[in-house]
C-alpha positions in Angstrom: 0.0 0.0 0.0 1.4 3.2 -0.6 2.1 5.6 2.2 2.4 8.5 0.5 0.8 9.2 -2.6 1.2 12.7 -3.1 4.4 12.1 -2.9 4.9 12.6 -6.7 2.8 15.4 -6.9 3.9 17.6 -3.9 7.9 17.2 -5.7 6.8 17.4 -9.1 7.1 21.5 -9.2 10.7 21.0 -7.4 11.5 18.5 -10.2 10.5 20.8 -12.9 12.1 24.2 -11.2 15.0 21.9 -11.4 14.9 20.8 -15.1 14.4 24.4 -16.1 17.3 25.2 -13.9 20.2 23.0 -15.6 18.8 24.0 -19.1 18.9 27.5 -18.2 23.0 26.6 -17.2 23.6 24.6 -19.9 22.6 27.2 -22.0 24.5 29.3 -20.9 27.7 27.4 -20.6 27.1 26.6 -24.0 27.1 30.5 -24.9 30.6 30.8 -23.2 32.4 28.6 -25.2 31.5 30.2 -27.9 33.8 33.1 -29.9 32.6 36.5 -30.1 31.6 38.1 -33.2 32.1 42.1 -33.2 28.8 44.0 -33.9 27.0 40.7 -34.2 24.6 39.2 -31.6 25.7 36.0 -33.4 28.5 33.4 -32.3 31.4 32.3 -34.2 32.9 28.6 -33.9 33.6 26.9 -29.9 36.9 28.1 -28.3 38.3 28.3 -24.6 39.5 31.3 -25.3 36.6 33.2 -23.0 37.8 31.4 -19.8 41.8 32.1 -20.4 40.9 36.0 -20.6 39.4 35.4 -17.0 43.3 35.8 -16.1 43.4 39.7 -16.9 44.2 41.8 -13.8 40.5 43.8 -15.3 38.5 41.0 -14.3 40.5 39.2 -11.3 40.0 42.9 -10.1 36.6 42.3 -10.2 36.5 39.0 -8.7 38.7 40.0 -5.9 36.3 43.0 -5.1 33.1 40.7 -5.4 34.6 38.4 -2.4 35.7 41.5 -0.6 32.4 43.1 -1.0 30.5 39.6 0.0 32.8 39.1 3.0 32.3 42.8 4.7 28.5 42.9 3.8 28.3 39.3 5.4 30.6 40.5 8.2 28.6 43.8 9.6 25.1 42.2 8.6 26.2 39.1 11.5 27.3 41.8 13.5 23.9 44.0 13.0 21.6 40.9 13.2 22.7 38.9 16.1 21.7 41.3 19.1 18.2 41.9 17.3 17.4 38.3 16.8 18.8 37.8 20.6 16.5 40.1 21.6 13.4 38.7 19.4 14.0 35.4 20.5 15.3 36.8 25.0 12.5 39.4 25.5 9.4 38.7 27.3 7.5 41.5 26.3 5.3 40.7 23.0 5.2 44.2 21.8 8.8 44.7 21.6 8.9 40.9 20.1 6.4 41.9 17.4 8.1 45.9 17.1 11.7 44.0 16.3 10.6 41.0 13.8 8.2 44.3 11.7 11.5 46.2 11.3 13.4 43.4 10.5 11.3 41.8 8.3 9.5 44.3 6.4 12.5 45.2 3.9 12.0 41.5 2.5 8.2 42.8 1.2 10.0 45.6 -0.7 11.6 45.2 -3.8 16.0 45.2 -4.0 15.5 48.3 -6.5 13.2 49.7 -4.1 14.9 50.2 -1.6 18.0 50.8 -3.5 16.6 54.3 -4.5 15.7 54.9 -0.8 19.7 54.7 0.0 20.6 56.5 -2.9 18.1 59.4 -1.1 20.0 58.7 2.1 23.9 58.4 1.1 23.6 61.3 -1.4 25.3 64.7 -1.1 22.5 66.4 -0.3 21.0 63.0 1.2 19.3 62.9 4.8 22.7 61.5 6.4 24.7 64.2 5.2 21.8 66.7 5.6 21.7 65.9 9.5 25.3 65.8 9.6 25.3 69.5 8.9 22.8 71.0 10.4 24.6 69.0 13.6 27.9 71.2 13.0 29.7 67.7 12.8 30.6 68.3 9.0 31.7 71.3 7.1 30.9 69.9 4.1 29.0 66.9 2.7 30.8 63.4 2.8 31.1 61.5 -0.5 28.7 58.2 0.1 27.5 57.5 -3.1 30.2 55.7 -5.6 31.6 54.1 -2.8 32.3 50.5 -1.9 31.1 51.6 1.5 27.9 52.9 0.3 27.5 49.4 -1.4 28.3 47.5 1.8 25.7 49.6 3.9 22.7 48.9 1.2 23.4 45.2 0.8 24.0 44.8 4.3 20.0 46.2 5.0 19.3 43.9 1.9 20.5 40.4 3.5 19.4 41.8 7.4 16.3 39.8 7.3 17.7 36.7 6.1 20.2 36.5 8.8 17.7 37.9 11.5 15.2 34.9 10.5 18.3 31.9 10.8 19.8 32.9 13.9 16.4 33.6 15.8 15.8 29.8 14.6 19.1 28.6 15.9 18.9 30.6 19.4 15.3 29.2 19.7 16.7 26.0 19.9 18.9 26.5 22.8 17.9 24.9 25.7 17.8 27.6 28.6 18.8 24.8 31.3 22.2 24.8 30.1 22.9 28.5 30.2 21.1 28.5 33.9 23.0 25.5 35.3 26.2 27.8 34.1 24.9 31.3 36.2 24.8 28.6 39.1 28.2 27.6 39.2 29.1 31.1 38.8 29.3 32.3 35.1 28.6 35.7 34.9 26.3 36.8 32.0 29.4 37.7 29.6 31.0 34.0 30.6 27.6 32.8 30.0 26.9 34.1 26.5 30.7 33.5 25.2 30.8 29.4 26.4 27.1 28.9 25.8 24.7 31.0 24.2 27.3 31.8 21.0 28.4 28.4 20.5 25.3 26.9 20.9 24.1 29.2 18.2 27.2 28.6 16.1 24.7 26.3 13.4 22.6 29.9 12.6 25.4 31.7 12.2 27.5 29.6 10.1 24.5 28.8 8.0 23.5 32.5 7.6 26.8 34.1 7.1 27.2 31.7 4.0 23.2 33.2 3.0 24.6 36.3 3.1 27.9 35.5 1.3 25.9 34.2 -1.9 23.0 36.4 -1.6 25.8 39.4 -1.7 27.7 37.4 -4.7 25.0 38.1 -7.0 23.5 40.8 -5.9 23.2 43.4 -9.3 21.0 46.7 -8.7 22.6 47.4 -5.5 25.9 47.4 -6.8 24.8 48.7 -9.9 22.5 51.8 -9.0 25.2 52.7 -5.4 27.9 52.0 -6.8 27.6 53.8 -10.3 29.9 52.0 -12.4 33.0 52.8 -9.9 32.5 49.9 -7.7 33.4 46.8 -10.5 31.5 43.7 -9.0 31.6 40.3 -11.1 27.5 41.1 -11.9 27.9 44.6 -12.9 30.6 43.7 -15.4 28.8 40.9 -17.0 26.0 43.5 -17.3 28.7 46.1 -19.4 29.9 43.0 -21.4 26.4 41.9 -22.0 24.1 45.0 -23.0 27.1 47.4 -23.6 29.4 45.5 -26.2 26.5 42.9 -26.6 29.8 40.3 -26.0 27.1 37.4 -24.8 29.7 35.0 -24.6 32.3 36.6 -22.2 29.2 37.3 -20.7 28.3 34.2 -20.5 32.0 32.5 -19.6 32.1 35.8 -16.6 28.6 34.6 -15.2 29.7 30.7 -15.1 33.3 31.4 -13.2 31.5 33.7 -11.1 29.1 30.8 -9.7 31.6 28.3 -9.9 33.7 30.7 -7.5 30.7 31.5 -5.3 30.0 27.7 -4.4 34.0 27.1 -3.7 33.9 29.7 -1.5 30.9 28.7 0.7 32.2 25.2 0.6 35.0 26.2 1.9 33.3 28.7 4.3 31.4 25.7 5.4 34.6 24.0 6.1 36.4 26.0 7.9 33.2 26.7 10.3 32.6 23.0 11.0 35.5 22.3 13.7 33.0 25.6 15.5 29.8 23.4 14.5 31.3 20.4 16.2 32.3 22.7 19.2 29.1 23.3 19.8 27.4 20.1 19.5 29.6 19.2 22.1 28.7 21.9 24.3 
């Protein structure tokens, strides 16, 4: 008899997401072995010759920032999210509960461009930062924020917040209380407390939301694009130059498949590097 019989049915749409997936890839892998024909949107005969320009200091440039800029944004956006998902998951008092999960998660119901434009509005010259920076008397003159890899950083860190709000509230959830009480009785004070318990205990969240982060960031295109204004080269916003600029699909194309090939390598190893922590904590 069978147990399950809409078993088929309930993985069927996963099953064709998927088959759309790997034909969307293979189409493009298929684009960037392909040679480039100057002021043609057609493709010459199949060459390598795509992945061996990869080596010029132009586009290592651009991989190097892409990690840099993934790394930080993942970095502040831990740093940012951990005390407010402590606190959603700590406080007893259900309006501040509900207050801190609304801010946190309303940015997810608003679109990346959207609130894009609302930090261009912010970091501009005559933005509200610099704006109230002035009128405080703690700047002469306005600070340069837009065109920045800061600026960047400080958008797509609000842009990944929720994510990493939502999986370390799940991981501190799980935390049984007992253990951090039976430490505060032999004598742990609350600092000793949270740095032997509480953080390695939540070591699972963090490992797996840092890594969100990390590849959310990686391909992350209007952010980059609209902050940044062409001065901050990211991996996304040069395959958007190579593709709709010079129309040089396959580059494009060879760009966008390096670019997820070093994305997975570097949360694998991400993932590798945090599991002697993950196995700390499991045997916390």
């Amino acid at each position: 008899m069978n147990t399950r019989p809409f078993l088929g049915w309930f993985v069927s749409p996963a099953g064709l997401v998927a088959v759309a997936l790997v034909a969307a890839m293979l189409a493009v892998f298929q684009y960037s072995v392909r040679a480039y024909i100057p002021g043609s949107l057609e493709v010459s005969e199949f060459t390598w010759q795509n992945f061996a320009a990869m080596l010029r200091p132009l586009y290592a440039l651009a991989f190097w920032n892409t990690v840099l800029l993934c790394f930080e944004t993942a970095v502040f956006t831990l740093i940012l999210a951990y005390p407010l998902a402590y606190a959603l998951v700590r406080t007893n008092s259900s309006a501040l509960r509900s207050f801190i999960l609304i801010v946190s998660v309303t940015p997810l119901f608003l679109g990346e461009v959207v609130r894009t434009y609302s930090w261009m509005i912010v970091l501009g010259n005559n933005g509200f930062l610099n704006t109230l920076l002035l009128k405080l008397g703690l700047l002469d003159r306005p600070v340069q924020m837009m065109f920045t890899a800061g600026g960047v950083v400080a958008a797509l860190v609000h842009v990944t917040m929720p994510i990493m709000v939502i999986m370390l509230a799940a991981a501190l959830s799980h935390i049984d209380r007992n253990y951090e009480k039976a430490a505060e009785s032999l004598g742990a004070g609350p600092v000793r407390v949270f740095l032997t318990i509480t953080l390695p205990l939540s070591m699972p969240g963090i490992v797996a939301g840092f890594s969100t982060a990390f590849a959310w960031t990686f391909s992350a295109f209007a952010t980059p694009q609209l902050i940044g204004g062409g001065r901050v080269s990211t991996v996304s916003t040069l395959i958007y130059q190579l593709g709709f600029s010079s129309f040089n699909f396959p580059f494009a194309a060879s760009l966008s498949i390096i670019g997820l090939a070093l994305s997975l390598a570097v949360v694998a190893l991400l993932k590798k590097a945090a599991s002697p922590l993950e196995r700390m904590a499991a045997t916390t």
